[in-house]
C-alpha positions as CSV (number, residue, x, y, z in Angstrom):
1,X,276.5,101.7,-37.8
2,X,274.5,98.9,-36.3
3,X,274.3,99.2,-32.8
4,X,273.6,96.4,-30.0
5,X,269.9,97.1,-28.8
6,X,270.5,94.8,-25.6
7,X,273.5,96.6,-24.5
8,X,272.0,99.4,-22.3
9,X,275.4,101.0,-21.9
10,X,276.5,100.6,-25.5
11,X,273.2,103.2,-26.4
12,X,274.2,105.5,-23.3
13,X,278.1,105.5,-25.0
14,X,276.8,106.0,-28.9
15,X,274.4,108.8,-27.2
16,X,276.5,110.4,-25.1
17,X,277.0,113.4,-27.7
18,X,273.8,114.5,-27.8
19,X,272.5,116.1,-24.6
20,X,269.1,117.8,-24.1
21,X,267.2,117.9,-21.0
22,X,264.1,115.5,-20.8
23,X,261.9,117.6,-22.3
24,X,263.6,118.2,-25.1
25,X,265.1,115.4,-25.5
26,X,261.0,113.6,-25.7
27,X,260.0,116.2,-27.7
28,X,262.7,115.5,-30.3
29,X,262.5,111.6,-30.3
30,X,258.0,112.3,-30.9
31,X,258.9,114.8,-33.9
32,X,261.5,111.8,-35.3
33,X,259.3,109.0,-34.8
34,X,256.5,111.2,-36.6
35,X,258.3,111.8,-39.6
36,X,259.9,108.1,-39.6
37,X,256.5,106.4,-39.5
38,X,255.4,108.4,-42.5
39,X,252.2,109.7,-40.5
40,X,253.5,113.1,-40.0
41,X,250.6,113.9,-37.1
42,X,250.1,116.9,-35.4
43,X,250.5,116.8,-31.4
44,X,247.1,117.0,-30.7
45,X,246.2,113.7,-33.4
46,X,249.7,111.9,-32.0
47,X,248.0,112.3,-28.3
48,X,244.6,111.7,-29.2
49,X,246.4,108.1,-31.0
50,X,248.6,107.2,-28.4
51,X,246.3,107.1,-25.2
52,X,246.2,103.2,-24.7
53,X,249.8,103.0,-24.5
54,X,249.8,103.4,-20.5
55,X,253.3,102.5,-19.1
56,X,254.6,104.0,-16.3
57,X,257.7,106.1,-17.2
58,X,261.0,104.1,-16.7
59,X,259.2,101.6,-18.6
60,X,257.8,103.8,-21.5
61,X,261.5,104.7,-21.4
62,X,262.8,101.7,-21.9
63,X,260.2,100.6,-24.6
64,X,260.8,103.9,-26.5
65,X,264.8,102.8,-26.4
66,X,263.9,99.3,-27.9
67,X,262.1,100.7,-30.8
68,X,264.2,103.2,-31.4
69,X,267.1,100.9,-31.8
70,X,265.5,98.5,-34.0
71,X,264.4,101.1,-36.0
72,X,267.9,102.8,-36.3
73,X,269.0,99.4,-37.1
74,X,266.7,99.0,-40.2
């Protein structure tokens, strides 16, 4: 079901079944976003890759959120 990618509180609501803490909540969205692009990297390549994305991390968390979204909404 499509959900509302501007609607911060709709995603906490449609999300609120799935609790991890942080860490293995990241680790889970990097293994999902890995197999969904198709480029199935190992941690060391998907670091090595993903070095010139520098956002500090309520943003990085925000931008992860957008994508994921769209993507979900594909």
């Amino acid at each position: 079901m499509p959900e509302n990618c501007s609607d911060p509180a709709a995603l906490a609501r449609a999300s609120a079944c799935y609790c991890f803490n942080p860490k293995q909540s990241d680790a889970v969205t990097i293994y999902l976003l890995n197999r969904i692009s198709g480029l199935n990297l190992d941690p060391d390549d998907l670091a090595r890759n993903a070095k010139c994305f520098c956002f500090d991390r309520k943003t990085a968390a925000a931008v992860k959120n957008y994508l994921l979204c769209n993507i979900a909404n594909q």
